[in-house]
Backbone as CSV, one residue per row, in Angstrom:
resi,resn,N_x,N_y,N_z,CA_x,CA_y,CA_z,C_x,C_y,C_z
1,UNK,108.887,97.528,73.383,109.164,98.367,74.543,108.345,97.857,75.733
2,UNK,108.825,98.115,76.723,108.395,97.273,78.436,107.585,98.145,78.885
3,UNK,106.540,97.864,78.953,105.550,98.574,80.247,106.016,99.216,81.645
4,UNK,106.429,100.649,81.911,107.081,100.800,83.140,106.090,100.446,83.770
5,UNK,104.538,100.462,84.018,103.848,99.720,85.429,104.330,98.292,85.556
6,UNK,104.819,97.476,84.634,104.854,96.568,84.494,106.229,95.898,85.383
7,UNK,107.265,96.883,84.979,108.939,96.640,86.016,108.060,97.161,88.227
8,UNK,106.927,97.496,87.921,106.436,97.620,89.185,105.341,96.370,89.431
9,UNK,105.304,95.491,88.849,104.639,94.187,89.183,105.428,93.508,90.603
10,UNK,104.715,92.508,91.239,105.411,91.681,91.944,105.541,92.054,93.263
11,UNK,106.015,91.443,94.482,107.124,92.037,95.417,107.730,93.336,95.935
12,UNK,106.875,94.157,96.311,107.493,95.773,96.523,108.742,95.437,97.310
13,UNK,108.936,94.582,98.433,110.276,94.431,99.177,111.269,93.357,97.872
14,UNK,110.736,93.583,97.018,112.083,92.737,95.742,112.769,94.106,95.767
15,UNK,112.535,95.380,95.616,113.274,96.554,95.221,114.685,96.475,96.531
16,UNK,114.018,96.467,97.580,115.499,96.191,98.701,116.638,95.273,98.585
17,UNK,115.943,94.542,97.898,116.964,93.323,97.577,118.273,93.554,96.629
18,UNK,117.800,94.724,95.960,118.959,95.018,94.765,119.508,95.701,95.756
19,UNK,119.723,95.899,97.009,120.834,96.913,97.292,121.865,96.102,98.150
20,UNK,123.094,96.674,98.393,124.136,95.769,99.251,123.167,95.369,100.794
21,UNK,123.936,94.268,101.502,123.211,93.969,102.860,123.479,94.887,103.504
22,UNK,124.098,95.574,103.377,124.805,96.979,104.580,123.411,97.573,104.519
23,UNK,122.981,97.751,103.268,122.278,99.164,103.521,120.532,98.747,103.615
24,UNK,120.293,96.999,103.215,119.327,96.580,103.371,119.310,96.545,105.042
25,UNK,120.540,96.190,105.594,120.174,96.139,107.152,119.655,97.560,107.812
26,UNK,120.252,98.692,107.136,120.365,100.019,108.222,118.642,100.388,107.618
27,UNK,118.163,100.158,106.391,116.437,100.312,106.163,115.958,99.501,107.115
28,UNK,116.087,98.440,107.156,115.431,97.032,108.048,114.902,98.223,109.715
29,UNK,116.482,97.936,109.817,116.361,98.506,111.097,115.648,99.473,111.662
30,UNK,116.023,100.487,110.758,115.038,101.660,110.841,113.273,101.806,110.015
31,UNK,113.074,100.588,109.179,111.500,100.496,109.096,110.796,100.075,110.430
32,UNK,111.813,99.428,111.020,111.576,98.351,112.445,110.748,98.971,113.289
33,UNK,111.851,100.369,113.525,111.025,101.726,114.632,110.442,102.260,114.012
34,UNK,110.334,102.875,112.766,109.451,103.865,112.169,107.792,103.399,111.580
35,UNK,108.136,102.291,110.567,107.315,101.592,109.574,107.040,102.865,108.633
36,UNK,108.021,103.440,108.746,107.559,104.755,107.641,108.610,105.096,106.255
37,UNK,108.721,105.000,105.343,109.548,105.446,104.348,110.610,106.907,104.258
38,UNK,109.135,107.222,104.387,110.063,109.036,104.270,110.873,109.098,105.251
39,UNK,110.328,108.686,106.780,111.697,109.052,107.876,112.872,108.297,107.113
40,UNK,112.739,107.502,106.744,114.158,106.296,106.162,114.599,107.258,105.405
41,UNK,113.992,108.054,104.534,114.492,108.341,103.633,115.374,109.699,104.075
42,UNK,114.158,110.236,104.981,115.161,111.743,105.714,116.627,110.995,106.718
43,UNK,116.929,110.420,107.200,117.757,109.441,107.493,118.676,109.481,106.765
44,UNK,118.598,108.854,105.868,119.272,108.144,104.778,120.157,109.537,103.768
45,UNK,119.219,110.670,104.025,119.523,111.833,103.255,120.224,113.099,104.189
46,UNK,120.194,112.508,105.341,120.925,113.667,106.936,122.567,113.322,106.662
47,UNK,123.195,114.772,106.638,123.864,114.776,106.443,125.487,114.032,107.349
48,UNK,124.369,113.833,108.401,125.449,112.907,109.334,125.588,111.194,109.437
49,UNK,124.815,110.861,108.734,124.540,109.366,108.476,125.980,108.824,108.126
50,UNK,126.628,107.670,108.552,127.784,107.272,108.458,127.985,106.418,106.764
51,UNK,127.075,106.025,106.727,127.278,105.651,105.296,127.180,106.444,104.136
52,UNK,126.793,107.582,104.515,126.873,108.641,103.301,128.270,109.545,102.856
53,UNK,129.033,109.660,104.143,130.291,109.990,104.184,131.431,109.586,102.745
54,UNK,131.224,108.577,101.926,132.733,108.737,101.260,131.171,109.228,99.155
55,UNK,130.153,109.268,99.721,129.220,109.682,98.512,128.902,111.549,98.699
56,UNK,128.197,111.837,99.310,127.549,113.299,100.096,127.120,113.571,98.923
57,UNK,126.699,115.131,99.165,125.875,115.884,98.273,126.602,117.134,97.929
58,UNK,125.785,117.872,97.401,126.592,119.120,97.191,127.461,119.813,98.440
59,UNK,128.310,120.305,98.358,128.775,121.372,100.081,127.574,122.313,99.885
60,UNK,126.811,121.669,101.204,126.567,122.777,102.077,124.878,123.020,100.957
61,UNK,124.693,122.029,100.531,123.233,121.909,99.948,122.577,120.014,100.545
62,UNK,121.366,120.611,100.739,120.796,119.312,101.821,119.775,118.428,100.462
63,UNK,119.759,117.619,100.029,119.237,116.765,99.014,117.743,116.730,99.870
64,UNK,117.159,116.827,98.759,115.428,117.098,99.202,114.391,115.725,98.927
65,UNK,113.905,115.206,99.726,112.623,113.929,99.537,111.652,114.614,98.124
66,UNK,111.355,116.150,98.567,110.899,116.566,97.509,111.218,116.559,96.137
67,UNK,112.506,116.782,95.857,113.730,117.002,94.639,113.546,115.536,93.872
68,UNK,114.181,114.260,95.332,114.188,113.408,94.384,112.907,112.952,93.714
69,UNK,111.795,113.051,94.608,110.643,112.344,94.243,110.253,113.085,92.740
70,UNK,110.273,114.356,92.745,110.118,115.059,91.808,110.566,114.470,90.232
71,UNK,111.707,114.024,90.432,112.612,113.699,89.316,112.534,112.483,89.130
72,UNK,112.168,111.660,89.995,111.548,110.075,89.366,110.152,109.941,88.926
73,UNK,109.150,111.073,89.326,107.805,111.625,88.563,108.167,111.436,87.442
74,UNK,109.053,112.604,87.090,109.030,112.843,85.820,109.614,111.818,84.797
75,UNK,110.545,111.264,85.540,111.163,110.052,84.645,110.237,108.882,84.578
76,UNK,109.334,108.668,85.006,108.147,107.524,85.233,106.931,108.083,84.325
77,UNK,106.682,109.739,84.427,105.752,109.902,83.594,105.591,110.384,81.983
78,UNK,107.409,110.320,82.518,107.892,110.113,80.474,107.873,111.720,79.813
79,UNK,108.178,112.163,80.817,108.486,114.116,80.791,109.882,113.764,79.739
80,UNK,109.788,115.010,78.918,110.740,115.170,78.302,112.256,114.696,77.965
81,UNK,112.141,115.936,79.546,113.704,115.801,79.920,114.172,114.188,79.752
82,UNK,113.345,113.269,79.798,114.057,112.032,80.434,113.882,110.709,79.033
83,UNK,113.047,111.355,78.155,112.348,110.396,77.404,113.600,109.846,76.668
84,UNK,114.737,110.097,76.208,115.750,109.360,75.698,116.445,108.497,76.487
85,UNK,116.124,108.905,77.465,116.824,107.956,78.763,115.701,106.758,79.144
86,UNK,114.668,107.183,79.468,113.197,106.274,79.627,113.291,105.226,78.820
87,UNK,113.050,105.626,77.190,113.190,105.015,76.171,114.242,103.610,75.914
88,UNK,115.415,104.235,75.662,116.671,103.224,75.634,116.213,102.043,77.077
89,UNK,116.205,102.823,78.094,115.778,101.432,79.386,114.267,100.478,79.281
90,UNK,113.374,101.200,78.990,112.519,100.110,78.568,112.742,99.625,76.641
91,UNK,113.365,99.542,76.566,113.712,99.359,75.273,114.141,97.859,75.106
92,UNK,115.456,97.810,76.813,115.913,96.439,76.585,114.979,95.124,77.131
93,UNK,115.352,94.246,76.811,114.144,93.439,77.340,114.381,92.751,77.719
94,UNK,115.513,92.648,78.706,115.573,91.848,80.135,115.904,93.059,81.193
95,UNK,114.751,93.436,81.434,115.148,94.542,82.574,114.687,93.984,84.364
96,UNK,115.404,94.211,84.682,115.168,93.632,86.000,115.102,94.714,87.248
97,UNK,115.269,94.188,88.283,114.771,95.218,89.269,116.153,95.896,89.525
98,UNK,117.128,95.183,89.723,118.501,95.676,89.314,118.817,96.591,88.594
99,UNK,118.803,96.104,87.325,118.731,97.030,86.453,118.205,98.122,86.506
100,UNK,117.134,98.120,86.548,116.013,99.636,86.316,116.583,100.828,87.607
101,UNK,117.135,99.959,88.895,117.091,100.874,90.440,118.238,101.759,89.484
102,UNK,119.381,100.896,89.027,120.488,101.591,88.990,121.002,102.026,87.657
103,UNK,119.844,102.303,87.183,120.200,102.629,85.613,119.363,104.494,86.297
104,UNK,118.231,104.122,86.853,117.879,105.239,87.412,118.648,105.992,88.079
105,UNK,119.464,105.298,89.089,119.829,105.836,89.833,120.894,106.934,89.296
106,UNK,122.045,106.029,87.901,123.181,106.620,87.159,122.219,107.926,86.511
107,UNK,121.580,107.912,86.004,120.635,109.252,85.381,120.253,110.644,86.111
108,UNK,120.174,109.665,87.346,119.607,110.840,88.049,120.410,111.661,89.062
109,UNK,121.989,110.885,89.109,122.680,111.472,90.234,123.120,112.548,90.053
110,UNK,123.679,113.065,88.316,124.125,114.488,88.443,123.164,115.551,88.354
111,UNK,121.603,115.297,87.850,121.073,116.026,88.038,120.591,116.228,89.318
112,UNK,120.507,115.701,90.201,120.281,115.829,91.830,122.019,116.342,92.482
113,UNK,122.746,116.123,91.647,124.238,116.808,92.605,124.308,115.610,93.499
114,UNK,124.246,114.437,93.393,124.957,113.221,94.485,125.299,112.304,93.540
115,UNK,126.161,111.463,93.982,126.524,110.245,93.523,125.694,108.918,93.479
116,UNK,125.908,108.745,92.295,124.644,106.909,92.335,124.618,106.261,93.763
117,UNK,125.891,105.788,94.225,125.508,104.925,95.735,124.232,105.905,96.415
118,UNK,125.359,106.549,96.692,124.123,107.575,97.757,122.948,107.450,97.378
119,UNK,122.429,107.330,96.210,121.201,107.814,95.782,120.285,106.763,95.055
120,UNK,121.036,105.735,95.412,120.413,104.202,95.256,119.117,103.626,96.378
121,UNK,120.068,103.872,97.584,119.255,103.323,98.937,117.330,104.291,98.539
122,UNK,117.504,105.010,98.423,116.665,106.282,98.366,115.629,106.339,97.245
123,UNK,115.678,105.802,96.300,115.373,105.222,95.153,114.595,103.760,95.230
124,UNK,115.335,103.040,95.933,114.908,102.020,96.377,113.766,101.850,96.993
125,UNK,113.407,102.670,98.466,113.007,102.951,98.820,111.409,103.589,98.181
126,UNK,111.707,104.365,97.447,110.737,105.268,96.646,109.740,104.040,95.980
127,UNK,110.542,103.307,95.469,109.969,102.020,94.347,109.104,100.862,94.943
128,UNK,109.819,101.006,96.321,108.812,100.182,97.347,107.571,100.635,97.598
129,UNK,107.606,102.059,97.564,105.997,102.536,97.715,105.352,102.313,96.602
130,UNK,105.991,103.056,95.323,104.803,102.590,94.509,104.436,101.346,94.133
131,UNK,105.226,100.035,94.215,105.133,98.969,94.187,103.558,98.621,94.623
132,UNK,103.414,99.423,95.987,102.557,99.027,96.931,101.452,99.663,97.049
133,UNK,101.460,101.505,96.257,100.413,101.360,95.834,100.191,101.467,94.476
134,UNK,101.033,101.547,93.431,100.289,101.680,92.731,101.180,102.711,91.844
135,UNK,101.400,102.529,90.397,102.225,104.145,90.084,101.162,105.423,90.106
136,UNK,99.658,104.962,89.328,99.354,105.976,89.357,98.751,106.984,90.417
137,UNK,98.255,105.475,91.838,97.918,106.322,92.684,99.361,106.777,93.865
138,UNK,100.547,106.996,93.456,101.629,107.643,93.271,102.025,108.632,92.843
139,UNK,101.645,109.057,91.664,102.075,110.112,91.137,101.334,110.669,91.829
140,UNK,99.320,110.299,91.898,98.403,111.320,92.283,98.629,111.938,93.739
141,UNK,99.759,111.538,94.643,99.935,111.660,95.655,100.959,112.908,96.198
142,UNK,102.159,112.346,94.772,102.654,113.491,94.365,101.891,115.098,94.083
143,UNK,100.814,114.930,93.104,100.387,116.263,93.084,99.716,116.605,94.078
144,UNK,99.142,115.426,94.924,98.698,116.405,96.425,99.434,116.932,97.159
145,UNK,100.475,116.436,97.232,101.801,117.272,98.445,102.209,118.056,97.595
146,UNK,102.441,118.725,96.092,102.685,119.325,95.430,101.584,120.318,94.781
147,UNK,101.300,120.522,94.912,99.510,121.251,94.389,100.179,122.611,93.564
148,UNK,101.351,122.769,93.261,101.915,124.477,92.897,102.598,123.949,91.771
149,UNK,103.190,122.488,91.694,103.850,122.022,90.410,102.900,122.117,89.385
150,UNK,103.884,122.519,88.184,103.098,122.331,86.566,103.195,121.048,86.106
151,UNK,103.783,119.854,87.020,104.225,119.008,86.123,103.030,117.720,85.578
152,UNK,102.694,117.290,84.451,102.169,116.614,83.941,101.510,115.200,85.106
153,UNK,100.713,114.988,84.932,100.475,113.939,86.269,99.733,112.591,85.789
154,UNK,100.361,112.133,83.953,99.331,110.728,83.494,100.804,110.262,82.919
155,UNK,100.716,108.633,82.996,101.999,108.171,82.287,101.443,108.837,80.685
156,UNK,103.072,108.592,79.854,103.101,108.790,78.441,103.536,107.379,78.546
C-alpha cells in the first residue's frame, strides 16, 4: 500500500497539470491577480462562472470551500466513511497525480451533490496547497478554521 504523504511528494503545480488547458488557463489567470487559492476556489465555485454551466450543483444550494475541504480531510485522514475507497486507491501501485485528482474527485462528487468535472478544478487546487505545505501542517490548519469539528486530525 502507497503512502498518501507520499502521492504529495514533488511539484505542488504538477497537480494543475492533470486538468484540461481550459481550466489550467482560467486558475493561471486568476492566481495572476489574486496569488490566493481560496479566491480561485470561491470563483471557481460562484454560481455564475461560465465553465460551470453544463456541471452546477445542487438547485439553489451554493457548494462550500468549507464542505469540500472537509471531505478531502477526511478522505486523507483515513476517516471511516472513506477507508474502502482510500484503501483500494492506494492499493494500486502506479498511482499518479492523475489518477489520485480524479479517482477523488469520482468519490467525492455525489457526496458533495456536483459532478466530477466541476469538482476536479477545486480539488486540484486544494492539492496544490498541501503539496506546499505539507499534509499535516494542512489538516492542522483545517482544525484552526474549524475549532467546533469532531473530526479526527492525525493520518491513519
Amino acid at each position: 500500500m502507497i503512502n498518501i504523504e507520499n502521492i504529495f511528494n514533488g511539484n505542488p503545480d504538477e497537480w494543475l497539470e492533470c486538468l484540461p488547458k481550459y481550466q489550467r488557463d482560467i486558475i493561471n489567470k486568476i492566481y495572476s491577480q489574486t496569488e490566493n487559492y481560496d479566491e480561485i476556489i470561491e470563483f471557481w465555485l460562484s454560481p455564475s462562472i461560465t465553465s460551470n454551466v453544463p456541471f452546477g450543483t445542487r438547485k439553489k444550494e451554493i457548494l462550500s470551500i468549507k464542505k469540500i475541504k472537509k471531505e478531502i480531510k477526511l478522505f486523507i485522514i483515513g476517516d471511516e466513511k472513506y477507508k474502502s475507497d482510500r484503501d483500494r486507491i492506494l492499493d494500486y501501485s502506479e498511482i499518479t497525480k492523475i489518477y489520485f485528482i480524479y479517482q477523488i474527485s469520482n468519490i467525492l462528487s455525489p457526496i458533495l451533490g456536483t459532478a466530477s468535472p466541476y469538482l476536479t478544478p477545486v480539488i486540484a487546487i486544494i492539492f496544490i496547497t498541501i503539496g506546499k505545505i505539507g499534509i499535516n501542517a494542512w489538516i492542522k490548519t483545517q482544525e484552526e478554521n474549524n475549532p467546533d469539528s469532531d473530526d479526527h486530525n492525525y493520518l491513519k
